[in-house]
PyMOL Python script that loads the backbone (N, CA, C, O; Angstrom):
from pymol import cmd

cmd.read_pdbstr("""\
ATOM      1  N   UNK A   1      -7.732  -6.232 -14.606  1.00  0.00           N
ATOM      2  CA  UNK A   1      -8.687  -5.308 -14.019  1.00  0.00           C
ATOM      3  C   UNK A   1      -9.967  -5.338 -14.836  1.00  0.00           C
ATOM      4  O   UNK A   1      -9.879  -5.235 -16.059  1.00  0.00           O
ATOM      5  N   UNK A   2     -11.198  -5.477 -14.227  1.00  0.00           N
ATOM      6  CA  UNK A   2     -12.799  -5.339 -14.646  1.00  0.00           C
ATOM      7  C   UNK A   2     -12.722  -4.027 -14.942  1.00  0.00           C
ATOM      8  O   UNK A   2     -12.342  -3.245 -14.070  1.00  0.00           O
ATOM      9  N   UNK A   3     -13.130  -3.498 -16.440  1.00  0.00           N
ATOM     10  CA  UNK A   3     -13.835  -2.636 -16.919  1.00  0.00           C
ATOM     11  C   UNK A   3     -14.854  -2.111 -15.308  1.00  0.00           C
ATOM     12  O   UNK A   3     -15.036  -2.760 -14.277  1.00  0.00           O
ATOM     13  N   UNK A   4     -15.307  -0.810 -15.660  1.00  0.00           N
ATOM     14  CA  UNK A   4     -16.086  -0.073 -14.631  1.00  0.00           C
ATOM     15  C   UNK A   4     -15.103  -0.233 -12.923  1.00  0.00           C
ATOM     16  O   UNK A   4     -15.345   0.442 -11.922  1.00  0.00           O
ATOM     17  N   UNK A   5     -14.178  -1.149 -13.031  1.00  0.00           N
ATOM     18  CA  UNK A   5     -13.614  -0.920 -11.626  1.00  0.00           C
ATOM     19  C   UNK A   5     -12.158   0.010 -11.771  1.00  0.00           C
ATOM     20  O   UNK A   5     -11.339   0.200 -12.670  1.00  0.00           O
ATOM     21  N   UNK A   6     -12.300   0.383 -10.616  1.00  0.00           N
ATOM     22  CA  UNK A   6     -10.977   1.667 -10.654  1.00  0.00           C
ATOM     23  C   UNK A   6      -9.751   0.753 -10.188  1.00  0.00           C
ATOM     24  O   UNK A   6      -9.653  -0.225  -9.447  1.00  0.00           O
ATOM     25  N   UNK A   7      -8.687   1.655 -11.105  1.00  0.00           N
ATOM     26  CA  UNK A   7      -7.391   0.692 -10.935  1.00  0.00           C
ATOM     27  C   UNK A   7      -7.030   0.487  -9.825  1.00  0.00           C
ATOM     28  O   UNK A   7      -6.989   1.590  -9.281  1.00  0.00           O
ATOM     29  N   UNK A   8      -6.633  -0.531  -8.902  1.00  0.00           N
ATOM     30  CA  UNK A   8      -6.281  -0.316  -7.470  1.00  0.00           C
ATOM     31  C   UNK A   8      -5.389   0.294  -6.854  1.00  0.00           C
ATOM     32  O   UNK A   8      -5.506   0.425  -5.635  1.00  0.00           O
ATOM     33  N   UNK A   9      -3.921   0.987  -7.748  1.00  0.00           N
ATOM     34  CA  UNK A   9      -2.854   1.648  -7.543  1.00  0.00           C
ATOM     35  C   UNK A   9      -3.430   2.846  -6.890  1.00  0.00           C
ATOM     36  O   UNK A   9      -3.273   3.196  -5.720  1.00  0.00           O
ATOM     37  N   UNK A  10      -4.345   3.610  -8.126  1.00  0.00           N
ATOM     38  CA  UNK A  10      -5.180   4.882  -7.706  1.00  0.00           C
ATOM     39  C   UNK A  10      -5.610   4.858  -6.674  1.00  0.00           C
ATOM     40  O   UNK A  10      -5.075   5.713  -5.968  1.00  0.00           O
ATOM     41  N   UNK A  11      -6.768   3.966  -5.886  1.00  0.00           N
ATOM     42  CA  UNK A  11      -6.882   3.506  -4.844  1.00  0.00           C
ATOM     43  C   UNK A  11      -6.016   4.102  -3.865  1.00  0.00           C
ATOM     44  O   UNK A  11      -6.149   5.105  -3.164  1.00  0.00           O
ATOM     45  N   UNK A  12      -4.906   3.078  -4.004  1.00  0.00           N
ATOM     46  CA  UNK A  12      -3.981   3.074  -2.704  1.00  0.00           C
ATOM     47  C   UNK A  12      -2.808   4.405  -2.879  1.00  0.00           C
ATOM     48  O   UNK A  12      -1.795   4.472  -2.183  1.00  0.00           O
ATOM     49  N   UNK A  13      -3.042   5.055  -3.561  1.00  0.00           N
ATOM     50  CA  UNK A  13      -1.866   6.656  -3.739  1.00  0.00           C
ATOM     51  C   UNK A  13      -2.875   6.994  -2.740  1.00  0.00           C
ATOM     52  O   UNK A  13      -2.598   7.101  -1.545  1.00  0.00           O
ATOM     53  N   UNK A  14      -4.548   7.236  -3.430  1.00  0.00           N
ATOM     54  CA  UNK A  14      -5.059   8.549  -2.565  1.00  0.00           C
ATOM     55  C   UNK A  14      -5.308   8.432  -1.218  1.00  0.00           C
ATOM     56  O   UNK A  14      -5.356   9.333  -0.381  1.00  0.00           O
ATOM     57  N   UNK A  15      -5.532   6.715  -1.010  1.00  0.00           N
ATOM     58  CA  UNK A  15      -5.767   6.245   0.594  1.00  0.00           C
ATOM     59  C   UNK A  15      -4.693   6.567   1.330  1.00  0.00           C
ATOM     60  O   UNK A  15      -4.781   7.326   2.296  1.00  0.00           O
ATOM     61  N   UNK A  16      -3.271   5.869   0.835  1.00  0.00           N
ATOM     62  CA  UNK A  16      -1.995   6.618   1.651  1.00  0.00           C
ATOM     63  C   UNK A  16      -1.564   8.163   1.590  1.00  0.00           C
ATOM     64  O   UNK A  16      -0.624   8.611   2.247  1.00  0.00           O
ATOM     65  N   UNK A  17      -2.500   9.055   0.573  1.00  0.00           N
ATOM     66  CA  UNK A  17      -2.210  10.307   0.906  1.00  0.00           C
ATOM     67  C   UNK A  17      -3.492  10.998   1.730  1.00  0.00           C
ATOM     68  O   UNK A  17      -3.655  12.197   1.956  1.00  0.00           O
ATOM     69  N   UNK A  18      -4.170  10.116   2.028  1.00  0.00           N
ATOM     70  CA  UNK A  18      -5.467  10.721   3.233  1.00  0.00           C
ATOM     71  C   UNK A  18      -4.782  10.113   4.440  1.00  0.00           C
ATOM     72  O   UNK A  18      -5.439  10.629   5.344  1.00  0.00           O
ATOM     73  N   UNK A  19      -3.669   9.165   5.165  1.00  0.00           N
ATOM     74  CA  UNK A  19      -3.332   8.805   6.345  1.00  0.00           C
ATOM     75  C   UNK A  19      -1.720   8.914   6.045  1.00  0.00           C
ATOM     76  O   UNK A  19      -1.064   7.872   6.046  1.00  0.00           O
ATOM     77  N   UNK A  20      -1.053  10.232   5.778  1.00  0.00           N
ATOM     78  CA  UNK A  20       0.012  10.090   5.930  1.00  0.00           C
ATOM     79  C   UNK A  20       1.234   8.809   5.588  1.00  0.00           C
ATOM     80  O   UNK A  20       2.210   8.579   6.302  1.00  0.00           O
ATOM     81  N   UNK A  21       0.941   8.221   4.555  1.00  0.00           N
ATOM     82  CA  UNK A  21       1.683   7.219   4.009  1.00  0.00           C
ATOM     83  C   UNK A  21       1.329   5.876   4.300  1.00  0.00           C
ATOM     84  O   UNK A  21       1.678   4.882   3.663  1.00  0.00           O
ATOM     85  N   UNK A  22       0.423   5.931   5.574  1.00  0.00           N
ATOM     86  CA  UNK A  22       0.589   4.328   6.541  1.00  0.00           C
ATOM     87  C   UNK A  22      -0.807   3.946   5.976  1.00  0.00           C
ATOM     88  O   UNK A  22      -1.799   4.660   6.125  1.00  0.00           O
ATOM     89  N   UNK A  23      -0.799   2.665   5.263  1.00  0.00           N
ATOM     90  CA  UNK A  23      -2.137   1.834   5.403  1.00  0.00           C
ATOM     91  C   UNK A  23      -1.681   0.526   6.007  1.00  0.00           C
ATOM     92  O   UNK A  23      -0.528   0.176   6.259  1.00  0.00           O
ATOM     93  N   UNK A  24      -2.603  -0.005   6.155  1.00  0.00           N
ATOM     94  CA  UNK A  24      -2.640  -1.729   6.200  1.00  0.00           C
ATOM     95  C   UNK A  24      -3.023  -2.492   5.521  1.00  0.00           C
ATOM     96  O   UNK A  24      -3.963  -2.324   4.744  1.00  0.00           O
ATOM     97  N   UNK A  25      -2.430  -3.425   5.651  1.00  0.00           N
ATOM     98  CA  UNK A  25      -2.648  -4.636   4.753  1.00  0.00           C
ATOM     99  C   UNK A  25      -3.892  -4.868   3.671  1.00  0.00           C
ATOM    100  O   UNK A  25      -3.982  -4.978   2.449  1.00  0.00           O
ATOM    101  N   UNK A  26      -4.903  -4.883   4.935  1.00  0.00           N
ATOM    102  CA  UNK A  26      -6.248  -5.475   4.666  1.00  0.00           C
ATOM    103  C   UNK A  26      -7.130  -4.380   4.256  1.00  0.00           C
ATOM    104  O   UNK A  26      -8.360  -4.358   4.293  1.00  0.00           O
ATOM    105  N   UNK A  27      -6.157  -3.294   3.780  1.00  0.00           N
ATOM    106  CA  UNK A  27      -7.047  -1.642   3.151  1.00  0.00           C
ATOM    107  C   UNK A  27      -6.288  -2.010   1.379  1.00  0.00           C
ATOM    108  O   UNK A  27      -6.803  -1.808   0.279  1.00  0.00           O
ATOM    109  N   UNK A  28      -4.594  -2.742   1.805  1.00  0.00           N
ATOM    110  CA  UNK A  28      -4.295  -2.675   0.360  1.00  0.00           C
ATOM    111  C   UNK A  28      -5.079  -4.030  -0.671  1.00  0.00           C
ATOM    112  O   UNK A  28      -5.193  -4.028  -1.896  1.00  0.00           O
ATOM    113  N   UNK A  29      -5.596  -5.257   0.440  1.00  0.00           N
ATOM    114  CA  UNK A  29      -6.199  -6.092  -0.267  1.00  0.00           C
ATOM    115  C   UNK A  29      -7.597  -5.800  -0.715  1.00  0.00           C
ATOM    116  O   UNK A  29      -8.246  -6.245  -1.661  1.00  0.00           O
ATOM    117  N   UNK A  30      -7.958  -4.703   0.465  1.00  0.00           N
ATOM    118  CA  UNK A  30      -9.359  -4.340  -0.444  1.00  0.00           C
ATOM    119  C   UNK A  30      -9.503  -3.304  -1.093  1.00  0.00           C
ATOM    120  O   UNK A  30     -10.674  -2.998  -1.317  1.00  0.00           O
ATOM    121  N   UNK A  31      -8.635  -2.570  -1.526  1.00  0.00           N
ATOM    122  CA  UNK A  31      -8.050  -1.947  -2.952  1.00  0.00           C
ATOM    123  C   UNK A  31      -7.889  -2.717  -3.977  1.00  0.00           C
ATOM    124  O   UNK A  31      -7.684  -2.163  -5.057  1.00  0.00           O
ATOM    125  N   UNK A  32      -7.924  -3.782  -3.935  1.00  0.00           N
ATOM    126  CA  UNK A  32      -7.572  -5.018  -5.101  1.00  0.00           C
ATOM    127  C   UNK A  32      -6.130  -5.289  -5.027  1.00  0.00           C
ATOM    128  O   UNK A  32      -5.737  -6.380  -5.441  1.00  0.00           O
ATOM    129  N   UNK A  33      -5.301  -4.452  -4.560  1.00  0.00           N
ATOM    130  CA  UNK A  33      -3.499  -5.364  -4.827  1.00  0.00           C
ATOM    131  C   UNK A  33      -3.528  -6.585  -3.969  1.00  0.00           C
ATOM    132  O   UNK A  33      -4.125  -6.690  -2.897  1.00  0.00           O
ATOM    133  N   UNK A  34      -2.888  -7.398  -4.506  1.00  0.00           N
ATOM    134  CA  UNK A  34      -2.977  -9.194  -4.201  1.00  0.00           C
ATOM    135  C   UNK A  34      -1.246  -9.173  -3.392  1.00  0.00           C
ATOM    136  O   UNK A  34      -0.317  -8.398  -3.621  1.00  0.00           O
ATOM    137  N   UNK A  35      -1.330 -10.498  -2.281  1.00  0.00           N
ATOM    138  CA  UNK A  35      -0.674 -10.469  -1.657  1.00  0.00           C
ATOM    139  C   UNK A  35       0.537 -10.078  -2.121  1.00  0.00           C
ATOM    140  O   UNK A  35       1.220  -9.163  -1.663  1.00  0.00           O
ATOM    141  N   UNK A  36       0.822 -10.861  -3.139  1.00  0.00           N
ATOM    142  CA  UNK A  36       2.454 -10.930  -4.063  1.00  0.00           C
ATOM    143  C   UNK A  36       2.670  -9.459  -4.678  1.00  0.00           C
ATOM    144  O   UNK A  36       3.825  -9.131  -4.949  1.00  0.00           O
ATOM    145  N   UNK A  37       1.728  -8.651  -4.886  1.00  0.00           N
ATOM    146  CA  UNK A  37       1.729  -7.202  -5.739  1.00  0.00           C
ATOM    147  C   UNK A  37       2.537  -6.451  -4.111  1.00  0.00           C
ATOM    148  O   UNK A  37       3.596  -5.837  -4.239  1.00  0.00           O
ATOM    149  N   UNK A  38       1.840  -6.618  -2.580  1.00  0.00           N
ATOM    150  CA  UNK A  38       2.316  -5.897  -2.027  1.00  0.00           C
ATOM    151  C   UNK A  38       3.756  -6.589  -1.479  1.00  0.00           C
ATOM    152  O   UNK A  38       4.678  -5.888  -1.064  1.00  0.00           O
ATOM    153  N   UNK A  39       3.810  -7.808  -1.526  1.00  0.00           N
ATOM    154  CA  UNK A  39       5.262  -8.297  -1.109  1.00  0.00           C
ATOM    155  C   UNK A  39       6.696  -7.861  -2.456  1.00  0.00           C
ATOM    156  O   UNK A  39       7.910  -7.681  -2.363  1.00  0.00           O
ATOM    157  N   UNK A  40       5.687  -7.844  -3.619  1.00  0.00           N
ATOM    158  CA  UNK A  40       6.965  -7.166  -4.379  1.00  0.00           C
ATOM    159  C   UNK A  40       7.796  -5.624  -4.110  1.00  0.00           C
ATOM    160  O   UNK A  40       9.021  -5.504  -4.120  1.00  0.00           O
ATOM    161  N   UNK A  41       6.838  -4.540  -3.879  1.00  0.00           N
ATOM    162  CA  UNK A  41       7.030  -3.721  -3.379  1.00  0.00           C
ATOM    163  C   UNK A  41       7.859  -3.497  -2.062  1.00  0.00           C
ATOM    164  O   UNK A  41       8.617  -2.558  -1.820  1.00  0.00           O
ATOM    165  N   UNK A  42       7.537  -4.599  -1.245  1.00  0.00           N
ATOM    166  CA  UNK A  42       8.165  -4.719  -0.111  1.00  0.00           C
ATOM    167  C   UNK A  42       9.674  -5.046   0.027  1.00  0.00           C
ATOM    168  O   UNK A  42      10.348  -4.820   1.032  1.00  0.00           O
ATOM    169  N   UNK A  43      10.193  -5.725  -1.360  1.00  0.00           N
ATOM    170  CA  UNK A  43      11.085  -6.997  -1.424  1.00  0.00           C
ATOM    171  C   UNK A  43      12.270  -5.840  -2.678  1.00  0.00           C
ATOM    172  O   UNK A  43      13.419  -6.170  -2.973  1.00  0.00           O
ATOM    173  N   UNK A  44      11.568  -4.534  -3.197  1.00  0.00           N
ATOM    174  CA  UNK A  44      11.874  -4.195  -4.014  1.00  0.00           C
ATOM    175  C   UNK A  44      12.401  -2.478  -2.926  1.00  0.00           C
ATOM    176  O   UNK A  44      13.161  -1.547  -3.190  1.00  0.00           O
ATOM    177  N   UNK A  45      11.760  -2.709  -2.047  1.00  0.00           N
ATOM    178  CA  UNK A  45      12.326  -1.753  -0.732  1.00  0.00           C
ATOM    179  C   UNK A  45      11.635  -0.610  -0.971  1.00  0.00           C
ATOM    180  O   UNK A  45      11.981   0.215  -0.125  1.00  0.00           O
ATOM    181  N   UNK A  46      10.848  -0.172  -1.691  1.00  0.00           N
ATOM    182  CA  UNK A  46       9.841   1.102  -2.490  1.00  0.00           C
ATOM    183  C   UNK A  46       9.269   1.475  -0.801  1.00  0.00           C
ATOM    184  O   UNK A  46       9.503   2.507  -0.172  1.00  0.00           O
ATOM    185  N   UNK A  47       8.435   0.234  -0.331  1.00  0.00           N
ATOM    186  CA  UNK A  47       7.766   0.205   1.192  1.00  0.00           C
ATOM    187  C   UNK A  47       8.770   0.064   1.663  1.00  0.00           C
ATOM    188  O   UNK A  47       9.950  -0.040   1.330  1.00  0.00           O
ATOM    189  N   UNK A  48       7.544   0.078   3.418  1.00  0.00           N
ATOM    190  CA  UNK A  48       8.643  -0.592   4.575  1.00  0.00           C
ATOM    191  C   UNK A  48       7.173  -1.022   5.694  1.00  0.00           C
ATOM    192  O   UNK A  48       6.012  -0.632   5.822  1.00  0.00           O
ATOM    193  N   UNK A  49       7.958  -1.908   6.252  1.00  0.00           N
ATOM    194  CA  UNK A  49       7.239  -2.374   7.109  1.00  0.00           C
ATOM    195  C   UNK A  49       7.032  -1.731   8.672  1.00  0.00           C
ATOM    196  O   UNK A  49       8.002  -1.473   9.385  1.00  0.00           O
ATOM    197  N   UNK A  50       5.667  -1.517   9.084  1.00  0.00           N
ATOM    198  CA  UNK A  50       5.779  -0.790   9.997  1.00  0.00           C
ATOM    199  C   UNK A  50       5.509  -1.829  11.696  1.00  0.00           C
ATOM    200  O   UNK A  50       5.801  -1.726  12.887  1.00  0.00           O
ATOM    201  N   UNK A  51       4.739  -2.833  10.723  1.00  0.00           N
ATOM    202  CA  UNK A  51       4.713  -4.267  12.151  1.00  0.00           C
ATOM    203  C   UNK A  51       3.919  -5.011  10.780  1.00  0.00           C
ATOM    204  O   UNK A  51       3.680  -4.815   9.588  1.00  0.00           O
ATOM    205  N   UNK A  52       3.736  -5.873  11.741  1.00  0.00           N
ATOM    206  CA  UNK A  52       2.857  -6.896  11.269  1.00  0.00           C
ATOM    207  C   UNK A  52       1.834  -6.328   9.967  1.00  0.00           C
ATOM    208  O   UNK A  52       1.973  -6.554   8.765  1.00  0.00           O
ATOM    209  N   UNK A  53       0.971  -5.672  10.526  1.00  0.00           N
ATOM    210  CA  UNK A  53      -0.418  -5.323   9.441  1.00  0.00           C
ATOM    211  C   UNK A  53      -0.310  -3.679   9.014  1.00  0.00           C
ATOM    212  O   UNK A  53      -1.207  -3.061   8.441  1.00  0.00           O
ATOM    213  N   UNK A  54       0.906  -3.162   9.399  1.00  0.00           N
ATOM    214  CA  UNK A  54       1.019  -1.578   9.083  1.00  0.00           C
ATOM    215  C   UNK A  54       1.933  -1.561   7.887  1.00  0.00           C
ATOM    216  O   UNK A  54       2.740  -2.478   7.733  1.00  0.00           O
ATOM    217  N   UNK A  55       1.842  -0.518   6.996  1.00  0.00           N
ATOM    218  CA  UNK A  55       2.551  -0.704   5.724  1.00  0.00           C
ATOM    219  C   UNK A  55       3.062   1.126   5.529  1.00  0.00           C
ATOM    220  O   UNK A  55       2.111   1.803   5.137  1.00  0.00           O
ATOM    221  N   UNK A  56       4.155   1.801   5.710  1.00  0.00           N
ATOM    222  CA  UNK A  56       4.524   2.697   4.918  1.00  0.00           C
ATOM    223  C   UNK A  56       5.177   2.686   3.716  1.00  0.00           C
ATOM    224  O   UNK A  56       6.023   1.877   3.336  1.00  0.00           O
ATOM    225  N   UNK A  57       4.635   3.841   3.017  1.00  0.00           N
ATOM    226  CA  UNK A  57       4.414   3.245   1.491  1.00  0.00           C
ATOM    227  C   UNK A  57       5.381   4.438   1.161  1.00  0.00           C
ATOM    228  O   UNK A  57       4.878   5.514   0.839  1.00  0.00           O
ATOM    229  N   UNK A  58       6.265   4.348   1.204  1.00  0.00           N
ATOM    230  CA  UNK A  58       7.686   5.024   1.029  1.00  0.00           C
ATOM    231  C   UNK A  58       8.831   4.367   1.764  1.00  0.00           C
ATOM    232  O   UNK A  58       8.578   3.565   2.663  1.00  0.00           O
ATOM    233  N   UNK A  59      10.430   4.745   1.338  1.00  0.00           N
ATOM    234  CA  UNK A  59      11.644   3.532   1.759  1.00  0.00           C
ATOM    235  C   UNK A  59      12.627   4.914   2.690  1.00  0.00           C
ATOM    236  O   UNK A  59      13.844   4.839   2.858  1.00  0.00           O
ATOM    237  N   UNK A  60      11.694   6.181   3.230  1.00  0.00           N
ATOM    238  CA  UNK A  60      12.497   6.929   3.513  1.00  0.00           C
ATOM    239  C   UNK A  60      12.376   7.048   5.421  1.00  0.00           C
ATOM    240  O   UNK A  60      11.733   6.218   6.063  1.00  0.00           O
ATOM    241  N   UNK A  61      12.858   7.809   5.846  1.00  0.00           N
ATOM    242  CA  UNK A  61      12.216   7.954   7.633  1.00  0.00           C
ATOM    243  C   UNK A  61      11.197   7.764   7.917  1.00  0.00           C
ATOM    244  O   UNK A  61      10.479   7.899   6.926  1.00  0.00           O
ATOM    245  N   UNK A  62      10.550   7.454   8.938  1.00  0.00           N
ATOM    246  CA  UNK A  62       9.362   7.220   9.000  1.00  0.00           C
ATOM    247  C   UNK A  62       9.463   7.947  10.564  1.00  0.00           C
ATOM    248  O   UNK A  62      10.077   7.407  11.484  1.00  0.00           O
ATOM    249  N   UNK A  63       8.690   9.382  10.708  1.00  0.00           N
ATOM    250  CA  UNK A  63       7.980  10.344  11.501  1.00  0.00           C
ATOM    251  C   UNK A  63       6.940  10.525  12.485  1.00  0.00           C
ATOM    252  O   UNK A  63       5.889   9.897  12.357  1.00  0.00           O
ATOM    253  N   UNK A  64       7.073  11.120  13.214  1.00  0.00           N
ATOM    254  CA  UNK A  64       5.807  11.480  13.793  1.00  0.00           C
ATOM    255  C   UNK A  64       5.086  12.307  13.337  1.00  0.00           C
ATOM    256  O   UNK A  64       4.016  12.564  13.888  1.00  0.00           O
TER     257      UNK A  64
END
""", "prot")
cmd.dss("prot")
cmd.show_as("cartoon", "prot")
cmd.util.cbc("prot")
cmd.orient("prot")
């Protein structure tokens, strides 16, 4: 991580707690997490997949 840039984790807590858990992909790559950062998570079951480019970022029910 570049000095003066914000960590990207931080990023993506407060983004998935402004939309109810769900981001996408291309919100977590431009947060800075790199493909393999979000496939670990994925692979490690923390996430879940909601389709293709939707990401809930919790391994529990997923709601209306």
């Amino acid at each position: 991580m570049d000095e003066g840039q914000p960590d990207p984790w931080v990023t993506v807590k407060a983004l998935a707690a402004a939309q109810a858990d769900v981001v996408s992909r291309k919100q977590l790559y431009g947060a800075g997490l790199t493909r393999w950062q979000v496939l670990a998570q994925l692979k490690a079951r923390r996430w879940q997949r909601l389709g293709d480019q939707a990401l809930c970022m919790h391994n529990g029910p997923v709601t209306d």
